[in-house]
Structures are given as structure tokens and as C-alpha cells.
N, C-alpha and C positions, 0 to 999 in steps of 0.2 A: 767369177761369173755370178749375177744374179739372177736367180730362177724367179718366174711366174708366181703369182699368188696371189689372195681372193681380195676382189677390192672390199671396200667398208659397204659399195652398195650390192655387192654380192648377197654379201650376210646381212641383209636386212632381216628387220626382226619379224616372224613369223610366229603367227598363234598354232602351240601343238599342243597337242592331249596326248599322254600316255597312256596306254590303257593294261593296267597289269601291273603291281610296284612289285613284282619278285627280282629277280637277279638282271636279269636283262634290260626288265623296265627302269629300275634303278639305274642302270647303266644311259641307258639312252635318256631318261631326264637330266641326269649329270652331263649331258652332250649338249642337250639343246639347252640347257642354263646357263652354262658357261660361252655357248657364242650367242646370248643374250637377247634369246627368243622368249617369250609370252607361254610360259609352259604350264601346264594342270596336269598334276597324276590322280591317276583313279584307281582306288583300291577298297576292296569290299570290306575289308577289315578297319571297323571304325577305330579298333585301341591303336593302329598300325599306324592310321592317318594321322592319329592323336599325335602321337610320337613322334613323326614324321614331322608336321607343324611344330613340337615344341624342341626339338633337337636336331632338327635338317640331317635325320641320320635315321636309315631303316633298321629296323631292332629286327627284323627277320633275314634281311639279305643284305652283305656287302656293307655291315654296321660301320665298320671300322671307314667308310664311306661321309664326307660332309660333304652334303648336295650345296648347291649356290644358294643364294639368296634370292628371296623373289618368287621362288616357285610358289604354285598351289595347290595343295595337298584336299581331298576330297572322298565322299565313300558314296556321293550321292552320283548317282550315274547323266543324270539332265543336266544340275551343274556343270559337271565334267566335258561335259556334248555342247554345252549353251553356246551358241552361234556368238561370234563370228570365229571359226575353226580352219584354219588352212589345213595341217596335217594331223592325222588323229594316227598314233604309232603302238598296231596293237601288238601290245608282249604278252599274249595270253597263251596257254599252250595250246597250241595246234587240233587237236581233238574239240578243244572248251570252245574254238573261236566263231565257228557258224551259228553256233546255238545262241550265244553272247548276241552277235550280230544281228539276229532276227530279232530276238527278242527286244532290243535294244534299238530296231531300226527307225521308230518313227522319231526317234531322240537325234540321228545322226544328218547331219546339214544335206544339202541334196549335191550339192555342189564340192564337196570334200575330198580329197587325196587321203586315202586308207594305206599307209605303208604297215605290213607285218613283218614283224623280227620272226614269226614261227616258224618252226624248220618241223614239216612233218606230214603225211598224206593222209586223206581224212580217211578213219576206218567206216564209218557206219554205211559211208554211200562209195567207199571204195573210190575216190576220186582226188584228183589234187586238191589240196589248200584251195590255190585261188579259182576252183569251177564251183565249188562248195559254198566260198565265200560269196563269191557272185549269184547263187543262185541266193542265198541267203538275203542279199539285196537288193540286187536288180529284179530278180526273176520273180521274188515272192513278196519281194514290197514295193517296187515298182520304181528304185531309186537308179534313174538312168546316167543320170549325171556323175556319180563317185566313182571313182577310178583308182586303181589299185597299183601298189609300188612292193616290190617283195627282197627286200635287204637279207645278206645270206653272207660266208665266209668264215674264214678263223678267227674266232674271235669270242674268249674267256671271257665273260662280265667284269669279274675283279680282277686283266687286266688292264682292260678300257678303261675303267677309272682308275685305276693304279698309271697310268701315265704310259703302259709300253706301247710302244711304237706298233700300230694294226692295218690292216687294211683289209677292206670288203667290196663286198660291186652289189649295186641294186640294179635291180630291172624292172620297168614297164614297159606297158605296150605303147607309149608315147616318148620319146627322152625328155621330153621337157621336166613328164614329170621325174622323171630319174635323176634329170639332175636338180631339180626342186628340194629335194631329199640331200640329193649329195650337199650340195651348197649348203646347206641347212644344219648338215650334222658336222661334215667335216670340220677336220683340225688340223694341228701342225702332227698329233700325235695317232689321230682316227683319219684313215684319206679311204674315199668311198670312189671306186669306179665306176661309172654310169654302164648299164648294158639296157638291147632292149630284146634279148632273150630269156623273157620271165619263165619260160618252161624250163630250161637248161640249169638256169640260177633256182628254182624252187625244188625240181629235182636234186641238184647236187645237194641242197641242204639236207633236204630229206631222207636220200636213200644213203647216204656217209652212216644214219643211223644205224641199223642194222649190222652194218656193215663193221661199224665202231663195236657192238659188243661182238662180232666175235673176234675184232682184233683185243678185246678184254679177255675173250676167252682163250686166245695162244698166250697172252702175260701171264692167266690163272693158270694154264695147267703147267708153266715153267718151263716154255720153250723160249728159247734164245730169238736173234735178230737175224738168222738167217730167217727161221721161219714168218718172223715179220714182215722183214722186207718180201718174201715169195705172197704173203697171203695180201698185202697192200696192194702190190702189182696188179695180180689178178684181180682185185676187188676193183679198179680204178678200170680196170679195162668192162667189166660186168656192169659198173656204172655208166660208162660209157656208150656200152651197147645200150640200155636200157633207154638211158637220156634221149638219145639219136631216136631210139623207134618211138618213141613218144612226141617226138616233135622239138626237141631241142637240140645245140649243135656241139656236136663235138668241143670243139674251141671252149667254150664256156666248161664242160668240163674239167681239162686241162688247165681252169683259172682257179681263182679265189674259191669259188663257192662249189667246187667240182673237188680235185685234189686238194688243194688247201685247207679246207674244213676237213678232209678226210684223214689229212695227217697231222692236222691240230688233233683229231677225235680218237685214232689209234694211239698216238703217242703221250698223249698230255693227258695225267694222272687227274685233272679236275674234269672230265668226263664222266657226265652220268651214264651213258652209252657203254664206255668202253668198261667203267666199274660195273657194270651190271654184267658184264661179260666176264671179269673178274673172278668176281664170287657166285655167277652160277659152276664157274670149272672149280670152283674151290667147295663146291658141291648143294651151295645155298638153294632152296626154292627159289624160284622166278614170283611165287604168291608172297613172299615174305617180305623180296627186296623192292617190288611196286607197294608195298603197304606203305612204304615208307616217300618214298620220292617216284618221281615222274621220268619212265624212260619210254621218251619219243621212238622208239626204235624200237619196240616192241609192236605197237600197230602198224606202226608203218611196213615191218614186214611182212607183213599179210595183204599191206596193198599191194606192195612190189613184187609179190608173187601172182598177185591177181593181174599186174600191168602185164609181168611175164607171160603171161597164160594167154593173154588176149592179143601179144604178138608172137607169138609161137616162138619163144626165145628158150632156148636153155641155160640158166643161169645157174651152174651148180654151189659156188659161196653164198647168195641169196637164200638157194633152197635149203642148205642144209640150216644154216642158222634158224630161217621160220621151220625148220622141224625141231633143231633143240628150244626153240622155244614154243613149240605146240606140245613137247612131252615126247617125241616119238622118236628122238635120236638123243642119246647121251654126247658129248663133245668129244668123245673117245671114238667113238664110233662114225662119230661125223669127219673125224682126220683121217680115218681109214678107206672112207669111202671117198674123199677127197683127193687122195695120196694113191687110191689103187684105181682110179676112173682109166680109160684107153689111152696110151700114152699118142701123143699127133703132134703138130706144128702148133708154133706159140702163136702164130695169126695166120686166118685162110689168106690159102695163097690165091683163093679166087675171089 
């Protein structure tokens, strides 16, 4: 039987920007090079660009990595933005992306699809990704026209360009343009499902965080896969609830970018998330190991405690984690209090 697949004028060539050359951005310029799109990365590190230009290989992320041919490597941000732009694909981290965006907005076409890789809820104004990102353009520059696409799911940068077999789902509030995105990035080896549940799909990326270090933290303190598999469950179902009372749906969940990121990010040792859960049980400062690298799961817990709050939810694997890392629970203490909560039914019966 021969299966469906993307005609030649599917993949038509499209102008994209990536915006961010770390591990991710590397990844997704290597996506859209290879089905033979009009690509420009943008990274602020001029020696990086250097590099980049003179060896098609990032000397900071996924080296071992030879990008196509053809790309354009850039540290000037106008360049990078200079019209005419279909999709600009920011891999910024989550935190860095509203501020980027404003500052950057009068650079950015009016007309544009914004897809972001960033999985994470913004701390400063306590709100998702995309209410932040849109106030950051729409609301405060006045750019009505760009429209937002938010790609989420299991998925290792090195091993998207390593060739293994992945799959992700993007959402927007339009599918056209979801699947604008899809068409775009997909491969025989990357396949992107269109959704147009971007709260569900932005939630699940996000709150896996948190949730990832402390499935780091039962690896660190040396408990087995019974207790894995128990604190996975629960955690999937607290996501759940959480996702639903905010406006997204169950289902999506239960996908890609719900449990599947979730158990990409508990069980796969290339997790900054779930290492940072790691060696805080192995006794590390939480000050020590953000000095070093970037764990989304750190703010974002403090959102997902604040979404909890504002739907009267009790979410006790949430809670304890934003206390071991507020200082005010050790992870010993936090399994105790987990382990001795009122014993009841695994789901209301009402």
C-alpha cells in the first residue's frame, strides 16, 4: 500500500528567520534548510555567526551538527527581520521572548506568522507565553496583523538532527496557519500534527516542566520505577486538571505535547528539567546549577502555582516541588508529605 505524502507544491519554499542559534534553533534551521526554504538565523553572538558562516556548524550547540547549505547566518537583528518574512521561529527562552519582541517590534513585518519553540509561562506578569507575547505586539505596538503558532512535544534537539524518528503538534488559533508550520517543517523523519488548541499545546509544554525536575528528583534521591511510574501518573492527571481549568482540553493533553513531552522529560537523561531535579536531591543548590544553564521549570513553577490559586485547584505534586524550590521543603520532606496526604479514590466519583 502506498501511503499519502507532501506533494512538491506543499513544500514550497518559504522565507523563515530563526531567532535564537542555541540547541533548538539549530535544530529547526536544520529542518527548514533541508526542505529547501529561504532560511536566516539570528544570533547575538557575532564570533558564533562567524563560525557558523565559515563551517555550517554551531561551535556552542549540537557542533557535531552540519547545517545545509544556503542558510544565512546573521547577529544583526533588521537584517534578520528584513521583509519579505513568512515565518519568523522564535527559539528564545521563554522568559527572554516578550522583552526580545518589544524591543524588536518595529523590525518585525506586520503581516508575519510568529511560531515559538518555547515551552514555559512567563514569570514577571504571571501569564502564558502567548498573552505576553501578544501584549508585547499587538497590544503595545500595535502590530494586529502577526499571528502566533506555538509548536510543543517530545522532542531532543540532537535528536531531530540526529535523524530519530519524532513527532510534535503545533497549534494556532487559525489551522491554516498550523498547518503553514506543519508543511514547512515536516519530514519523513520530523511529522508535526496540526491542533488548534494553543492553550492545551502551550500549557502541556510548560507545566511538564516543573513537573520534570521532580521526576529528577525521585532519579536523585534513588528510588526505583515503581515510584516513577506512581509520581508520572499523578503528575499527568494535575496537568490535566490544570490545562482543562485554564481553557484547554483534556485530549490535547493526553497528546504529543501533554504526556509525551512529559515522558520524554521524566525519563530522558538529556533533560535540563529533569537534571536539575537530579542534583538538587543529590543535594546541589538550586543558585549554583541556574548559574550554569537555563531551567524553564523553575519559573514556571511559580506560575502554575499562581494559575492554581486563581482556580481554587489543589494540586499537591505542583505544590511541593514550587516549595523545594522556593527553599521551604527539602525533597525528603516533600515525599513525606506526599506519601502521608488522606488516603481517598484515584478519581471523583462526582
Amino acid at each position: 500500500m502506498t501511503l499519502p505524502s507532501m506533494s512538491a507544491a506543499d513544500k514550497a519554499s518559504l522565507r523563515i528567520t530563526v531567532v535564537g542559534a542555541g540547541a533548538f534553533g539549530t535544530a529547526m534551521a536544520f529542518l527548514a534548510g533541508r526542505n529547501g526554504h529561504d532560511v536566516r538565523v539570528y544570533a547575538r553572538d557575532e564570533k558564533q555567526v562567524e563560525a557558523l558562516r565559515e563551517t555550517r556548524h554551531n561551535p556552542k550547540y549540537l557542533s557535531t551538527c552540519e547545517l545545509p547549505e544556503g542558510l544565512t547566518y546573521t547577529s544583526d537583528v533588521a537584517e534578520a527581520l528584513a521583509p519579505p518574512v513568512d515565518i519568523i521561529v522564535n527559539a528564545l527562552p521563554a522568559q527572554k521572548t516578550p522583552d526580545w519582541l518589544r524591543e524588536h517590534a518595529d523590525l518585525i513585518p506586520d503581516d508575519v506568522l510568529v511560531c515559538s519553540t518555547a515551552k514555559g509561562l512567563y514569570l514577571p506578569t504571571k501569564q502564558l507565553l502567548s498573552e505576553a507575547m501578544a501584549d508585547a505586539l499587538l497590544k503595545d505596538n500595535n502590530k494586529k496583523n502577526v499571528r502566533f503558532a506555538f509548536l510543543s512535544g517530545p522532542s531532543f534537539a540532537a535528536q531531530i538532527v540526529a535523524g530519530h524518528p519524532t513527532a510534535v503538534v503545533v497549534a494556532a488559533r487559525l489551522l491554516a496557519d498550523a498547518v503553514t508550520v506543519q508543511f514547512a517543517l515536516s519530514n519523513s523523519r520530523f511529522r508535526i500534527y496540526a491542533s488548534l488548541d494553543t492553550v492545551g499545546v502551550e500549557l502541556g509544554g510548560a507545566l511538564k516542566n516543573p513537573l520534570a525536575i521532580g521526576a529528577g528528583m525521585i532519579e536523585g534521591g534513588g528510588f526505583g520505577i515503581n515510584t516513577m511510574a506512581a509520581y508520572v501518573t499523578r503528575a499527568t492527571r494535575e496537568l490535566s486538571v490544570l490545562t482543562v481549568a485554564m481553557g484547554g482540553k483534556a485530549e490535547t493533553v493526553g497528546g504529543l505535547s501533554g504526556v509525551g513531552d512529559l515522558m520524554l522529560t521524566a525519563f530522558g537523561d538529556l533533560s535540563r528539567n529533569r537534571t536539575c531535579g537530579v542534583r538538587l536531591a543529590k543535594g546541589e543548590p538550586l543558585e549554583a546549577i541556574l548559574a550554569t544553564t537555563t531551567v524553564e521549570g523553575v519559573p514556571t513553577a511559580q506560575v502554575a502555582i499562581e494559575f492554581a490559586r486563581r482556580c481554587n485547584l489543589d494540586l499537591p505534586l505542583f505544590t511541593v516541588v514550587h516549595a523545594i524550590l522556593q527553599g521551604n521543603l527539602t525533597p525528603r520532606q516533600a515525599l513525606d508529605i506526599i506519601m502521608n496526604r488522606p488516603l481517598g479514590t484515584e478519581v471523583p466519583l462526582l
